[in-house]
MINU-331456 format. One record per residue (C-alpha): chain; x, y, z. Coordinates in pm, 1 decimal, padded with zeros to 6 digits. Example, Ala and Ser with C-alpha at 12.3 -4.5 7.8 and 13.67 -1.06 7.14 Angstrom:
# residues 2
{kette = A u = 01230.0 v = -00450.0 w = 00780.0}
{kette = A u = 01367.0 v = -00106.0 w = 00714.0}
***
This chain:
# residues 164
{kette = A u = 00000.0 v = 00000.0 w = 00000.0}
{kette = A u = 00107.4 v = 00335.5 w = -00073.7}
{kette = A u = -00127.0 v = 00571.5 w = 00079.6}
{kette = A u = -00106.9 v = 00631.9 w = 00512.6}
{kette = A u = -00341.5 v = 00413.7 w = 00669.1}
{kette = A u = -00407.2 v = 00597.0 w = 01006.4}
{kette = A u = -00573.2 v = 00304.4 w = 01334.3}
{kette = A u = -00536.3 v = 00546.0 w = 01619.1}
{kette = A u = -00839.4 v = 00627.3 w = 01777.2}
{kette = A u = -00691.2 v = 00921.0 w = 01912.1}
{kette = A u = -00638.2 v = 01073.1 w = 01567.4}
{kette = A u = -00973.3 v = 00923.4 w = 01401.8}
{kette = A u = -01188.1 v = 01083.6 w = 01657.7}
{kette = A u = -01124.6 v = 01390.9 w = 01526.8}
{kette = A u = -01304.2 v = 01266.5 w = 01160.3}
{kette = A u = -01624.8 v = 01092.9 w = 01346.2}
{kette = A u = -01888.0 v = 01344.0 w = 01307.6}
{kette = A u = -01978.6 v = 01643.2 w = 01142.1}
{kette = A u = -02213.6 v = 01999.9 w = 01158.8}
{kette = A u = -02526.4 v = 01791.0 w = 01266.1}
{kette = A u = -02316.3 v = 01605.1 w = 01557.5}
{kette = A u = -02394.2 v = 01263.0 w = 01464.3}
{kette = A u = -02101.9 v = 01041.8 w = 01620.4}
{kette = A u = -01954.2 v = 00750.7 w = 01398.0}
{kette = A u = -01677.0 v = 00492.5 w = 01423.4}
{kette = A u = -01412.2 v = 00361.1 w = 01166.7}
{kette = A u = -01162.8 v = 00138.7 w = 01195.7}
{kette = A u = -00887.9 v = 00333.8 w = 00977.5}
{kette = A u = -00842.1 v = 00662.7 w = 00849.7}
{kette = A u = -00684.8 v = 00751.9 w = 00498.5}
{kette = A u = -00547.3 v = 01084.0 w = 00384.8}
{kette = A u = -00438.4 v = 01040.5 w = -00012.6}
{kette = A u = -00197.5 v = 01284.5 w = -00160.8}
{kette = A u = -00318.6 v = 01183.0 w = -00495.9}
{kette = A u = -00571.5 v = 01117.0 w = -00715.7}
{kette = A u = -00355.0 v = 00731.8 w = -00808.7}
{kette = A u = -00392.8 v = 00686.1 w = -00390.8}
{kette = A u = -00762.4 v = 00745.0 w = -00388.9}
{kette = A u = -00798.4 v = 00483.6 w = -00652.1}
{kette = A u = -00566.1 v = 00271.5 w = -00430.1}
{kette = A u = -00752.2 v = 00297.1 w = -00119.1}
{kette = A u = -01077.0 v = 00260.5 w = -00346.1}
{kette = A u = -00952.3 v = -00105.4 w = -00467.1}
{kette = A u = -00832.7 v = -00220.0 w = -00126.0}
{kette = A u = -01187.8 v = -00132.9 w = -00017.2}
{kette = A u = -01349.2 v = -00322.9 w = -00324.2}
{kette = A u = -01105.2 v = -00653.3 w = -00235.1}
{kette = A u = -01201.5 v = -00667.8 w = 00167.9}
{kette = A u = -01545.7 v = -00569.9 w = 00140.9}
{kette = A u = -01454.5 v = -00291.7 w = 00337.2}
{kette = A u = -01714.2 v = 00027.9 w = 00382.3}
{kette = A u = -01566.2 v = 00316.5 w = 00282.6}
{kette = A u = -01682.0 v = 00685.7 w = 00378.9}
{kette = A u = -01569.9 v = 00989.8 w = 00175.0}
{kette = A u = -01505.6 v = 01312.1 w = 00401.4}
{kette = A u = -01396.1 v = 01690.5 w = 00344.9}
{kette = A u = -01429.0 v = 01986.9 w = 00622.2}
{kette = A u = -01730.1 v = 01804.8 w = 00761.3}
{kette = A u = -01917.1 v = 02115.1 w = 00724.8}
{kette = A u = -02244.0 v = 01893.2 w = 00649.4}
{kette = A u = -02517.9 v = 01919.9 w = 00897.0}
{kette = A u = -02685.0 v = 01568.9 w = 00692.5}
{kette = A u = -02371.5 v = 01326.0 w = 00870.7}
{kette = A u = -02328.2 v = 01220.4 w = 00484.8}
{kette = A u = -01921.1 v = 01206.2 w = 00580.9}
{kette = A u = -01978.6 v = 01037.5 w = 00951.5}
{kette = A u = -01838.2 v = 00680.7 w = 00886.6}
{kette = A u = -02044.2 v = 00409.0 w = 01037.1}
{kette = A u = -01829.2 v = 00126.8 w = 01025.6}
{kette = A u = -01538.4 v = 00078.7 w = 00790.3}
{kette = A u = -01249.5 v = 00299.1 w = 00695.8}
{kette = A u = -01281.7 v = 00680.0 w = 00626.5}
{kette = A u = -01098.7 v = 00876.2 w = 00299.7}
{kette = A u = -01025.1 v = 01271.8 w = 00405.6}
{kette = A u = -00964.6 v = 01505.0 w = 00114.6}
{kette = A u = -00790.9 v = 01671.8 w = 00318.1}
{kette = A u = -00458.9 v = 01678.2 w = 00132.3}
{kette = A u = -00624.7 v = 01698.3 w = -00244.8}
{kette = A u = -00646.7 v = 02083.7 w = -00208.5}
{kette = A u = -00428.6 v = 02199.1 w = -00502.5}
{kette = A u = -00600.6 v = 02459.0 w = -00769.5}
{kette = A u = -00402.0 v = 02251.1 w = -01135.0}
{kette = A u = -00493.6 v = 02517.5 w = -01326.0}
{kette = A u = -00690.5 v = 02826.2 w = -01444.4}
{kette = A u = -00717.0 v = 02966.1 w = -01823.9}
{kette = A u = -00896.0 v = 03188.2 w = -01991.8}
{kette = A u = -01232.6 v = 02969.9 w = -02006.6}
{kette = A u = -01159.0 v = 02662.7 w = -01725.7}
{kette = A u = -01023.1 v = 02571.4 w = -01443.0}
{kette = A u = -00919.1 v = 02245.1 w = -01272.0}
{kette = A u = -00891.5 v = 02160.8 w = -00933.0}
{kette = A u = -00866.6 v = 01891.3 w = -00659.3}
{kette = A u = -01165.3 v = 01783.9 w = -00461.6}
{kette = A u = -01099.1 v = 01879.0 w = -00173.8}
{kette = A u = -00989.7 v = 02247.3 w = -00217.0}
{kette = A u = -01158.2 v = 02497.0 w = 00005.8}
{kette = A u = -01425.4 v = 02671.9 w = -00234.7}
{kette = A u = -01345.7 v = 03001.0 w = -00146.0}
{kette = A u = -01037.2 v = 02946.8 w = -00204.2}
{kette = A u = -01047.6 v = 02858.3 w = -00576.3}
{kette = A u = -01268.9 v = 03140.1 w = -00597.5}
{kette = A u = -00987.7 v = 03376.2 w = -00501.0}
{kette = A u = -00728.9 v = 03195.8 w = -00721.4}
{kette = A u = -01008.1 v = 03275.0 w = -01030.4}
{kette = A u = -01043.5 v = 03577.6 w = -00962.3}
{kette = A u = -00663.0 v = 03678.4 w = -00923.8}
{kette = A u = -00656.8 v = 03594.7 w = -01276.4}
{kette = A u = -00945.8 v = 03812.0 w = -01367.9}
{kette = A u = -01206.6 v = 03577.3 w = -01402.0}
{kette = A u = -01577.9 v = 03476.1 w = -01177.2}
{kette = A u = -01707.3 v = 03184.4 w = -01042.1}
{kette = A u = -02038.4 v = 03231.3 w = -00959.6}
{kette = A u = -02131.8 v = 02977.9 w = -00666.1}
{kette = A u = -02173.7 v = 03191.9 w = -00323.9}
{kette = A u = -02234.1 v = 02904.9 w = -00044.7}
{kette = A u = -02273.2 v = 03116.5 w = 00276.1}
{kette = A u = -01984.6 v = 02761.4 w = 00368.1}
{kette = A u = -01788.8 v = 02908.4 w = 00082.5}
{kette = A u = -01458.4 v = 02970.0 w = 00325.2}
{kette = A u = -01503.2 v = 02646.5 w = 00475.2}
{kette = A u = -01653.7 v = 02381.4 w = 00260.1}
{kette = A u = -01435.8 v = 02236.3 w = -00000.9}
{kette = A u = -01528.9 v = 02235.7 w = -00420.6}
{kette = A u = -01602.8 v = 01853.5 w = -00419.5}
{kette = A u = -01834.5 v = 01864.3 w = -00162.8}
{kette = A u = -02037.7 v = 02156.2 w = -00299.3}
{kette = A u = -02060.4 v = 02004.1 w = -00657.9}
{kette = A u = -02207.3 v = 01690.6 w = -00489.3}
{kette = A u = -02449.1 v = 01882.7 w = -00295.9}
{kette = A u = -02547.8 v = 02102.2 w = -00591.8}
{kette = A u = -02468.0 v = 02436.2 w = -00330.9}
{kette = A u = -02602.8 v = 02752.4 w = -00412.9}
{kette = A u = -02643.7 v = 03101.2 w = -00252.7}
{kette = A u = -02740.4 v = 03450.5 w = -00292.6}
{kette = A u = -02616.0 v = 03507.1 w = -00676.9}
{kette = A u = -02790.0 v = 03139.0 w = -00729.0}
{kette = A u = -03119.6 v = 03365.7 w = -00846.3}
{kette = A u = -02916.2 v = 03490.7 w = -01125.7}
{kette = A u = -02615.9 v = 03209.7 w = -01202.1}
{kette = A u = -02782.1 v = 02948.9 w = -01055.7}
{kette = A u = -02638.8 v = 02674.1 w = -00864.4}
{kette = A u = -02313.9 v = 02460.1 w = -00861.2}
{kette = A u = -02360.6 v = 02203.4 w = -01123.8}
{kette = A u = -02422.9 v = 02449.7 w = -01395.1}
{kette = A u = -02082.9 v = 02540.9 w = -01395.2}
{kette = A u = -01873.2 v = 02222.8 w = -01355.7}
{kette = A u = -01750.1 v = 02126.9 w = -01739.9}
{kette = A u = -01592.6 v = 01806.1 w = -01627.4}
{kette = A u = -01506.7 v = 01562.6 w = -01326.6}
{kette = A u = -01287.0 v = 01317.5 w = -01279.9}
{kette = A u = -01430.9 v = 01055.0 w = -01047.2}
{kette = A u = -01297.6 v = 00746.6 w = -00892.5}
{kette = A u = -01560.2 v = 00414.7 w = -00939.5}
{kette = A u = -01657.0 v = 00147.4 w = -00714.8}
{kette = A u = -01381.3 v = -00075.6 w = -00869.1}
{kette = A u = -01096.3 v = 00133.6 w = -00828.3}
{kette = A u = -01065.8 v = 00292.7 w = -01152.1}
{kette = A u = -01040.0 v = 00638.7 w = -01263.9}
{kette = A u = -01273.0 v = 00810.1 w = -01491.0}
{kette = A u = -01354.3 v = 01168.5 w = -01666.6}
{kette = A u = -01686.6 v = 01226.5 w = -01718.0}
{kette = A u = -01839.1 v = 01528.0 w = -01911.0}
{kette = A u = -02127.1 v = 01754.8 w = -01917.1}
{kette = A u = -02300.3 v = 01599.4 w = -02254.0}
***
């Protein structure tokens, strides 16, 4: 194995609940680097049968990211912003939103999507949850502006997939 598989319950407290308070367990904790680890820890998972619970900055109050069982895959080291041109940018899942907002707009472009969460919930997380905010009456919400993603599947493998 490649990526850090964390057991101390000491340390994996710290991931075991989120906004709403819910309280989970997990017998591991994984923080990838990169996008080849995530598919790592993904096909481990697969092999063992092993639950496997996606979290970011836990900023949910649904406990979608509190494990219940399993082992637990923090974003919290995918936070780079790849790259930003004139029309696109790409970034890591787990990037603080308002972040990549202020790396757009350093070079002079917008991106629209105002989550009130926007300083603390990361870009993957508000794509999944389709976030919105106040300029959501006239941009609308997240979705609408994602081009691309690339998404690890059940099996381990990575894939881009593209608005059609």
């Amino acid at each position: 194995m490649s990526f850090d598989l964390v057991t101390d319950p000491e340390i994996i407290s710290g991931y075991l609940t989120d906004a709403s308070n819910v309280q989970g367990h997990a017998g591991a904790l994984v923080r990838p680097r990169t996008t080849a680890e995530v598919c790592e820890v993904v096909r481990q998972c697969q092999l063992y049968g092993t639950p496997l619970t996606v979290c970011a900055q836990r900023t949910s109050t649904t406990a979608a990211p509190v494990p219940f069982g399993g082992w637990l895959l923090s974003m919290e080291h995918l936070t780079r912003v790849r790259s930003v041109s004139q029309d696109t940018a790409t970034a890591e899942g787990g990037v603080i939103l308002g972040e990549f907002q202020r790396e757009i707009e350093e070079r002079g472009r917008f991106f629209p999507p105002d989550p009130t969460s926007r300083h603390e919930c990361s870009l993957g997380a508000a794509i999944s949850c389709n976030a919105s905010g106040a300029r959501s009456f006239r941009y609308g919400p997240m979705r609408r502006w994602v081009e691309s993603l690339e998404v690890v599947l059940p099996n381990g493998e990575l894939s881009t997939v593209a608005r059609g």
